[in-house]
C-alpha positions as CSV (number, residue, x, y, z in Angstrom):
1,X,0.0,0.0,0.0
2,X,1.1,3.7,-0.5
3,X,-0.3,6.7,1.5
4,X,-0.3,10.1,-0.4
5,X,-1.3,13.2,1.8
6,X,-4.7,15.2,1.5
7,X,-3.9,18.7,1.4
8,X,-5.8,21.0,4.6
9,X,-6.7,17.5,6.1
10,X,-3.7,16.9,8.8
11,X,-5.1,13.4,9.9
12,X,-6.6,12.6,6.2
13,X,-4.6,10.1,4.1
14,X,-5.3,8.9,0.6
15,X,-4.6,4.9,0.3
16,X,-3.5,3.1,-2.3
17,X,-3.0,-0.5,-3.2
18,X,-6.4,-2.2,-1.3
19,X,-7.2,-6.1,-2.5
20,X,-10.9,-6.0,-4.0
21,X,-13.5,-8.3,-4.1
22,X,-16.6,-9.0,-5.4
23,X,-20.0,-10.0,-3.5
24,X,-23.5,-10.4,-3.1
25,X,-25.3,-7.1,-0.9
26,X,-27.5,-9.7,0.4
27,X,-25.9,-11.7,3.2
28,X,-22.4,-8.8,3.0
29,X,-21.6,-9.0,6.5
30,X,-20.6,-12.7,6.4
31,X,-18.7,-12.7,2.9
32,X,-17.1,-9.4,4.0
33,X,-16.1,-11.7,7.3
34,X,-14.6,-14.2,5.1
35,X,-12.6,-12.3,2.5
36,X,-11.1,-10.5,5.5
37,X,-9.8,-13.8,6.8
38,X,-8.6,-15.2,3.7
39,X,-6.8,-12.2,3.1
40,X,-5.4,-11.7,6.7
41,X,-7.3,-7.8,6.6
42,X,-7.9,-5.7,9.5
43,X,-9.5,-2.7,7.2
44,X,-12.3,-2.5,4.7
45,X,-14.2,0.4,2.3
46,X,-17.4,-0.9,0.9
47,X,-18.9,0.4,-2.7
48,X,-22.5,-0.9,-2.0
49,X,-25.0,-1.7,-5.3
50,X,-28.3,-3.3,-5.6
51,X,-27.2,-6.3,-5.7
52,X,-23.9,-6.6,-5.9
53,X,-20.8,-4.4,-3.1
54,X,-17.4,-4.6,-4.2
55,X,-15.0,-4.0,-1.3
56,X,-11.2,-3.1,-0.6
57,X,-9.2,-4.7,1.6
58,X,-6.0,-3.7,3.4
59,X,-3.9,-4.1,6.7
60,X,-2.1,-0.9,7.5
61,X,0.5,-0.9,10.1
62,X,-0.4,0.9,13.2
63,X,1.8,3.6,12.7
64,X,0.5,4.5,9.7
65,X,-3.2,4.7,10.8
66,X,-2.5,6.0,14.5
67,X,-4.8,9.3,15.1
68,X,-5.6,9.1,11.1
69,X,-8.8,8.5,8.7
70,X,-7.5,6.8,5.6
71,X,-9.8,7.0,2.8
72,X,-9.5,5.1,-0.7
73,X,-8.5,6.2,-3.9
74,X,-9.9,3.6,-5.8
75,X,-13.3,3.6,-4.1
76,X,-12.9,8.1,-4.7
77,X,-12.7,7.4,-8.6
78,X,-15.0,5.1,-8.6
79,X,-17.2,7.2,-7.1
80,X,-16.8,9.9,-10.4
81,X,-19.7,10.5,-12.4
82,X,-17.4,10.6,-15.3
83,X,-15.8,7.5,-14.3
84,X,-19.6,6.1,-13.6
85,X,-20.2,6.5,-17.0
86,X,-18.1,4.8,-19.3
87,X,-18.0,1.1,-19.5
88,X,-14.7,0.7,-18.4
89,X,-12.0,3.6,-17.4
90,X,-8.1,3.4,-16.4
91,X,-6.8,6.1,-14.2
92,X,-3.1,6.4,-13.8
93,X,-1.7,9.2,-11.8
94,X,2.1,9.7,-11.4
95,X,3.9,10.4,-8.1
96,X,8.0,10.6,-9.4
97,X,9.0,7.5,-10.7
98,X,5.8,5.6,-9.7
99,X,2.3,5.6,-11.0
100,X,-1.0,4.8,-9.4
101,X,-2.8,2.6,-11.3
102,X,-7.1,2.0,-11.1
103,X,-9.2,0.2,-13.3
104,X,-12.5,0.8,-12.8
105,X,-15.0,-1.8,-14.5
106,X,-18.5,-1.4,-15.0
107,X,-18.7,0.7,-11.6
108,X,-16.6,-2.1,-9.5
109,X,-12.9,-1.6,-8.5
110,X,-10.5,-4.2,-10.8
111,X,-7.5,-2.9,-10.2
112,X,-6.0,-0.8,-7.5
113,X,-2.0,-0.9,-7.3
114,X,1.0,1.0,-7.9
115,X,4.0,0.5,-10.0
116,X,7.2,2.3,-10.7
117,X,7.3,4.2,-14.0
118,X,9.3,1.7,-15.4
119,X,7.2,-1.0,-15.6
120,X,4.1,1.1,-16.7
121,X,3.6,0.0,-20.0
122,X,4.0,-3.2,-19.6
123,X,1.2,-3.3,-17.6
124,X,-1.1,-1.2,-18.9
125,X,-0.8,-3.6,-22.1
126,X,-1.9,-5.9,-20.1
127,X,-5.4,-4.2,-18.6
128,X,-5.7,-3.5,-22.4
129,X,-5.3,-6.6,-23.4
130,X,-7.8,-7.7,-21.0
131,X,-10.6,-4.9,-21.9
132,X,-10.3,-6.1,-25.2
133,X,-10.8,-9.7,-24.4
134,X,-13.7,-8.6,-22.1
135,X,-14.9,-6.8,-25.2
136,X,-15.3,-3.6,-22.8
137,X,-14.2,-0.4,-24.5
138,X,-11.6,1.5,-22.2
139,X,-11.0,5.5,-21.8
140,X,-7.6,6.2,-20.0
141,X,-7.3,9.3,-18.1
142,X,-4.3,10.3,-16.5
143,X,-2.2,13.1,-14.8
144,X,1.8,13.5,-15.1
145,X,4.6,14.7,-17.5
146,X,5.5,11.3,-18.5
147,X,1.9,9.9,-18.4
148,X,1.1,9.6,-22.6
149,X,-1.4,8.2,-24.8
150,X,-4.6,9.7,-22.7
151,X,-8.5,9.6,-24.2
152,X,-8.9,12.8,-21.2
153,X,-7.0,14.5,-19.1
154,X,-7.1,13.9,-15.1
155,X,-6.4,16.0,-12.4
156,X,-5.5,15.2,-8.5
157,X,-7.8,18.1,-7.4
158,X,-10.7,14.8,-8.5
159,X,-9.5,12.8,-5.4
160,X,-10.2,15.4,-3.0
161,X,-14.0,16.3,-4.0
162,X,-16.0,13.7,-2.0
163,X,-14.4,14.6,1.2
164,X,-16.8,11.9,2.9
165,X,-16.2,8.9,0.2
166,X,-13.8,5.9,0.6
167,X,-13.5,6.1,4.6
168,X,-11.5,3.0,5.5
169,X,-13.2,1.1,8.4
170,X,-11.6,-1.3,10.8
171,X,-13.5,-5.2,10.1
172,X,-16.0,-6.3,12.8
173,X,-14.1,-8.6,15.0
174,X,-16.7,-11.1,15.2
175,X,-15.8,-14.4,13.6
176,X,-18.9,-16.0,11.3
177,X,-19.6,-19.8,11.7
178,X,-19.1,-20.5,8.6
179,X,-15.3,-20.9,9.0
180,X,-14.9,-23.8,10.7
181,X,-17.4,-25.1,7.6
182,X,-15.2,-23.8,5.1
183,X,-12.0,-25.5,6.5
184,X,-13.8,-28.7,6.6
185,X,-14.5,-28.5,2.9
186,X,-10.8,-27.4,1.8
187,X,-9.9,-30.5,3.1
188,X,-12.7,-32.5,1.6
189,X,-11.8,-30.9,-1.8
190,X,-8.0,-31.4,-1.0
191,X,-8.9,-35.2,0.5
192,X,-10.8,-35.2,-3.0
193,X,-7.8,-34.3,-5.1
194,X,-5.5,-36.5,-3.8
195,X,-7.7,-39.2,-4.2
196,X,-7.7,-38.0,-8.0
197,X,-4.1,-38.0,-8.4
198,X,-3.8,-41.4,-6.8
199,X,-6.0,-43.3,-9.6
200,X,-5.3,-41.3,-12.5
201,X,-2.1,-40.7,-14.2
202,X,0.1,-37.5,-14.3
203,X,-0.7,-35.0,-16.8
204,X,1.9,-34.7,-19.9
205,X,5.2,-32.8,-19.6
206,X,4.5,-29.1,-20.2
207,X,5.6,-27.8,-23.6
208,X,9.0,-26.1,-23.7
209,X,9.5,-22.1,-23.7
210,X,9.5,-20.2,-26.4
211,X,12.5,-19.8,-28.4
212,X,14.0,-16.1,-28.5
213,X,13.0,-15.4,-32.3
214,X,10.0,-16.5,-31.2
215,X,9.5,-14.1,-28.2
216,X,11.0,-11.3,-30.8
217,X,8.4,-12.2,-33.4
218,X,6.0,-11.5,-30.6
219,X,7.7,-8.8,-29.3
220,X,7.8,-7.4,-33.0
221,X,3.7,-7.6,-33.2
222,X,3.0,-6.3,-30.0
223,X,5.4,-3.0,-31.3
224,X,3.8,-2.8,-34.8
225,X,0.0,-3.6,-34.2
226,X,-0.1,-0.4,-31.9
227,X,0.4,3.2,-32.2
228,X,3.4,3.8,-34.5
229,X,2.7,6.8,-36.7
230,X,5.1,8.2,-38.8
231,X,6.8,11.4,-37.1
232,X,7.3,13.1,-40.0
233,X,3.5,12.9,-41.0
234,X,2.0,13.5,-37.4
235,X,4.5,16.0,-35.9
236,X,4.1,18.9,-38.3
237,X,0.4,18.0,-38.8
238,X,0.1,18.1,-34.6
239,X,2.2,22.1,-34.8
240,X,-0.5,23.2,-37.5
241,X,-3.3,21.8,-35.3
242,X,-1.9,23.8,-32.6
243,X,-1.5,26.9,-34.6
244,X,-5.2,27.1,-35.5
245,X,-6.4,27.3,-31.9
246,X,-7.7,30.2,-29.5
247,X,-4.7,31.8,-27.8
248,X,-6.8,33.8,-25.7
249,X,-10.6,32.5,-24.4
250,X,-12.5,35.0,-21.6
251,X,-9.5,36.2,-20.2
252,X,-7.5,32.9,-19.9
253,X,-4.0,32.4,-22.3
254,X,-3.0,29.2,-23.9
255,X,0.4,27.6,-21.9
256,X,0.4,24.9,-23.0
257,X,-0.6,21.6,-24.9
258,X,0.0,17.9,-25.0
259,X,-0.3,15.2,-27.4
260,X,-0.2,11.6,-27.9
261,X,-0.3,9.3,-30.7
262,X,-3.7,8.5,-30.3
263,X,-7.2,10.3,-29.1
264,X,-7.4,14.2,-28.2
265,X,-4.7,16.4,-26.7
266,X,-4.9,18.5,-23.6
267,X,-5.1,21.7,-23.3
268,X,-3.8,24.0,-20.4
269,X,-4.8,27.7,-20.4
270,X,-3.4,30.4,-17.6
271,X,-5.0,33.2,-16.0
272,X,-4.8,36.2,-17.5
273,X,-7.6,38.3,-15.7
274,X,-10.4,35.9,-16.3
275,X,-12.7,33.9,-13.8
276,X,-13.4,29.7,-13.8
277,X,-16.9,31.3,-14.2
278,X,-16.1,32.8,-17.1
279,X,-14.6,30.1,-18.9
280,X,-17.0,28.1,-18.2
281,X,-19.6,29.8,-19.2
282,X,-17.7,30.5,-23.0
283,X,-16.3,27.1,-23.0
284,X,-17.7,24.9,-26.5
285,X,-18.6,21.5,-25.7
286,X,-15.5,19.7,-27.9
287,X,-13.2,21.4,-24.8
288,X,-15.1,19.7,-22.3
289,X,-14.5,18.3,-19.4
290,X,-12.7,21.3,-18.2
291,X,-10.5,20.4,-15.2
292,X,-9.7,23.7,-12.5
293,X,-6.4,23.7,-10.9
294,X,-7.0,24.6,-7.3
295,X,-4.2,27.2,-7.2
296,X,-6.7,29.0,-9.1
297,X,-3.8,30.1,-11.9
298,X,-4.5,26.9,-14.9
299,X,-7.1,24.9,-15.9
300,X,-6.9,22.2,-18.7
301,X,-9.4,21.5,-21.3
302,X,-10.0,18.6,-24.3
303,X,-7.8,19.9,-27.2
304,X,-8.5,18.5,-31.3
305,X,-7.9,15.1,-32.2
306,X,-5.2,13.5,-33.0
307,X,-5.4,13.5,-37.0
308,X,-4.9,10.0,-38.2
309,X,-1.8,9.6,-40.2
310,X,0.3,6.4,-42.1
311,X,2.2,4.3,-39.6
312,X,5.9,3.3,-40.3
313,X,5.7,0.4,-42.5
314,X,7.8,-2.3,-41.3
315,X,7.8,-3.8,-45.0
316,X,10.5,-0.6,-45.8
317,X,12.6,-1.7,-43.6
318,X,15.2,-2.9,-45.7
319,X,15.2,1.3,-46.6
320,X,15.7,2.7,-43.3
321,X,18.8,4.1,-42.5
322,X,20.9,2.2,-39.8
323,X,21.9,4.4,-36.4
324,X,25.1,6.1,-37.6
325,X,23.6,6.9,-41.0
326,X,20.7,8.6,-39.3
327,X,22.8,10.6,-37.3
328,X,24.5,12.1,-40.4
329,X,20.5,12.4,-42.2
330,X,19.6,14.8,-39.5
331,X,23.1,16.7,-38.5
332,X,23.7,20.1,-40.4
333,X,26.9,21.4,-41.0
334,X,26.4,23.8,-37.8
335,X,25.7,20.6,-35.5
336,X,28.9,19.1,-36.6
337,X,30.2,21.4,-34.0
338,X,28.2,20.4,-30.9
339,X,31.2,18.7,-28.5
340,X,28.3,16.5,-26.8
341,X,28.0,12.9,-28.9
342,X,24.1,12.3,-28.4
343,X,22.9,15.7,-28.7
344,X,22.6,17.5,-32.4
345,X,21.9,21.0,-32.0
346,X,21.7,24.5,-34.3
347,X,20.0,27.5,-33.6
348,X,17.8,26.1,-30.8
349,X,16.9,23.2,-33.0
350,X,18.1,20.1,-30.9
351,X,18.2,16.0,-31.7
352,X,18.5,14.0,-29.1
353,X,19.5,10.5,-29.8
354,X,19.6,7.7,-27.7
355,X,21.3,4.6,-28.4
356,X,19.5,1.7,-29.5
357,X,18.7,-1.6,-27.5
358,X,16.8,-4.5,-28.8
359,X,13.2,-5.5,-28.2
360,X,13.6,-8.0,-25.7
361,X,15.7,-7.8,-22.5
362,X,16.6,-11.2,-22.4
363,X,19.8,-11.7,-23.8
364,X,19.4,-14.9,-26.6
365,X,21.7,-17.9,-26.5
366,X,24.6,-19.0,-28.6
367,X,23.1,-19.6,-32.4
368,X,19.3,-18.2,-31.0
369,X,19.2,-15.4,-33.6
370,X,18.6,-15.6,-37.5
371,X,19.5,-13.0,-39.5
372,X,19.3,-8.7,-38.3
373,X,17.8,-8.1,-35.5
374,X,15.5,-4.5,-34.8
375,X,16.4,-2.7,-32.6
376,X,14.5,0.3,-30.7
377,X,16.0,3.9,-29.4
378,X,14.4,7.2,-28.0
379,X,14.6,10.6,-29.7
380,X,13.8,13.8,-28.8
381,X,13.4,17.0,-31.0
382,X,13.2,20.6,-29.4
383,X,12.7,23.7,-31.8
384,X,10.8,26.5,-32.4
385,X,7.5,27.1,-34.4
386,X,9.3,28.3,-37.4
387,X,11.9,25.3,-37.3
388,X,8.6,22.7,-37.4
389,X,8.8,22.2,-41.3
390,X,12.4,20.0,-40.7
391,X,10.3,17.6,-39.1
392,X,8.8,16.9,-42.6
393,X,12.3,15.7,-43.8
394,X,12.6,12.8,-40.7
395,X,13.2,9.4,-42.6
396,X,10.8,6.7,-42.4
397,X,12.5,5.0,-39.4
398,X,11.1,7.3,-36.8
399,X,7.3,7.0,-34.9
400,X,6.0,9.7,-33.0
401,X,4.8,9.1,-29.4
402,X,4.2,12.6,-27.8
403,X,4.3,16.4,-28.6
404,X,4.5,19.2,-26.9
405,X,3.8,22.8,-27.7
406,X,4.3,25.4,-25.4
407,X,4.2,29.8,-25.3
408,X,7.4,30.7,-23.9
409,X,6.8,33.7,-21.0
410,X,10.6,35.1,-22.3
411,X,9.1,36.0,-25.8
412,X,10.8,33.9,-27.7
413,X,7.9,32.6,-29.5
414,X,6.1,28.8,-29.7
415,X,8.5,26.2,-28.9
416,X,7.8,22.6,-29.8
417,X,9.2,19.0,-27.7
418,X,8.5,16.0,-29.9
419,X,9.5,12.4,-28.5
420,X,9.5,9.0,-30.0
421,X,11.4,6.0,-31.2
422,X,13.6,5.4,-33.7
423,X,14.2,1.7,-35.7
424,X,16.7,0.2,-37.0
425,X,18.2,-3.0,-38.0
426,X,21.8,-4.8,-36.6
């Protein structure tokens, strides 16, 4: 579990990380009694329904809940209207190098954990991967700078609104009769079982592991059947987008924006002599939800769509250029003089490139790989609003994950932070 602070509340704690369960409204007390047990909990928050309550479990350390009322994240989101709403949502909010992860289905809690920023993606393939098996459509919402690929924008301030929701209570301490009956039929069941494997004979041997270049044929799928748009279509189309919107709405002034490879961008507008009334008021419904900060200086709203563009096509890849060759494709004469190895820069207009690793981490055995192997790096691009149309010349090796566009307060004009990966073969 992880406890995050509630700003004004001394003795208020947010909680993450609770085990969650399913069960019947009728007849709560005793399954409640029972989960508790089996999952050696002292602490509970209910999320009661017709006819089925979905509960959290936890068993905080009594230094951590001494003179304190803990109150559950999860059960707060869940509690959303615009988390009510949609079949299935995935909120992940990131505290440094770890993000808070809920999944939220169909009203009831899935999901409640956190992981470090690391291992993010990974998992949220996973929940994905799941939704899609479950046929359930998923909306992810999300708050942080390295946070990407978000359907809406989500704000912290959201946790704090139902000051009364998710109040972690301690479990009854009375013990229901139906334990004593449930360990009786474990070891019926177990008794059962063993009796099983006695007459019949062991299964067959499992099948062996999957060869490396057939975990890199997997791993190549799982990078090419997603989001991999072609930077040099998306990025400048993503700066013109930007340049076509409202720089100033009822007294508020465009910061900045964000933007994935996929679904809408976010907005984020500052004060500039306007009121949240006001905004609000003027604010067309393809900006909406509009989120408030509470320092009462930003608010964010739904930017455009991403536009659609090509992806890279893995059939060219016998085309791309390999890593030193690209470095010479996108270094001008002027960055021949930058002293640093990894950074190509000119006029404000800086490359970044990182070098390449493979796919998988596992490091294959002797005679494993056949043939050139892909491998993947990170690239950054900083410039200005002018410098946007170089972008149009990156080769066909390069996929666009975010972009940023931001108003610089020292006057210099509309500066641009594009990030992806780069491919290529060795």
């Amino acid at each position: 579990m992880h406890f995050e602070t509630i700003p004004n509340e001394k003795k208020a704690r947010l909680v993450f990380g609770l085990d969650w369960r399913a069960y019947a409204t009728k007849g709560a007390a005793g399954e409640r009694r029972r989960y508790a047990y089996e999952l050696d909990a002292t602490h509970f928050v209910e999320i009661k329904g017709k006819e089925e309550t979905v509960a959290g479990f936890c068993a905080p350390e009594p230094a951590d809940r001494k003179g304190l009322k803990l109150y559950s994240a999860a059960a707060r989101v869940a509690g959303l209207d615009r988390v009510r709403s949609k079949p299935a949502v995935l909120v992940l909010v990131q505290d440094g190098q770890r993000v808070h992860l809920i999944l939220i289905v169909r009203g009831a809690v899935r999901v409640d954990q956190t992981v470090a920023l690391n291992a993010l993606e990974d998992r949220r393939d996973a929940l994905e991967d799941e939704c899609a098996k479950d046929r359930v459509r998923l909306v992810t919402i999300g708050y942080g700078p390295d946070v990407t690929d978000l359907d809406e924008p989500f704000t912290p301030a959201e946790l704090l609104r139902g000051k009364s929701v998710g109040l972690v209570r301690k479990v009854p301490v009375k013990v229901p009769k139906i334990i004593p009956l449930a360990v009786i039929a474990v070891t019926l069941i177990y008794l059962g079982s063993e009796a099983l494997t006695y007459f019949n004979p062991p299964p067959p041997p499992p099948a062996p592991p999957p060869t490396y270049m057939q975990d890199y044929q997997a791993a190549i799928e799982r990078t090419f059947n997603g989001a991999v748009p072609l930077a040099s279509a998306l990025a400048p189309a993503l700066v013109d987008t930007m340049g076509k919107q409202e720089t100033n709405v009822a007294g508020w002034q465009f910061q900045k924006a964000s933007c994935g490879a996929t679904g809408w961008c976010s907005i984020t507008y500052k004060r500039e002599g306007g009121t949240y009334k006001e905004f609000d008021a003027r604010a067309p419904a393809e900006m909406r939800p509009v989120v408030f900060d509470p320092n009462g200086l930003l608010l964010q709203v739904k930017g455009p769509a991403v536009p659609h563009v090509p992806k890279l096509a893995l059939t060219e890849q016998k085309q791309w250029p390999n890593a030193q060759a690209l470095i010479k494709q996108l270094q001008t004469d002027p960055q021949r003089l930058s002293t640093k190895p990894d950074q190509l820069m000119s006029h404000g207009y800086v490359v970044t490139l990182r070098p390449p690793q493979r796919l998988l981490a596992r490091q294959p055995n002797a005679g494993e790989i056949n043939g050139p192997i892909l491998q993947a790096g990170d690239w950054t691009i900083e410039g200005y609003m002018w410098q946007s149309r170089l972008l149009e010349k990156l080769p066909g090796n390069m996929a666009l994950d975010t972009l940023d566009v931001e108003l610089k307060d020292d006057g210099s004009g509309v500066h641009f932070t594009a990030k992806g990966k780069y491919y290529v073969l060795q």
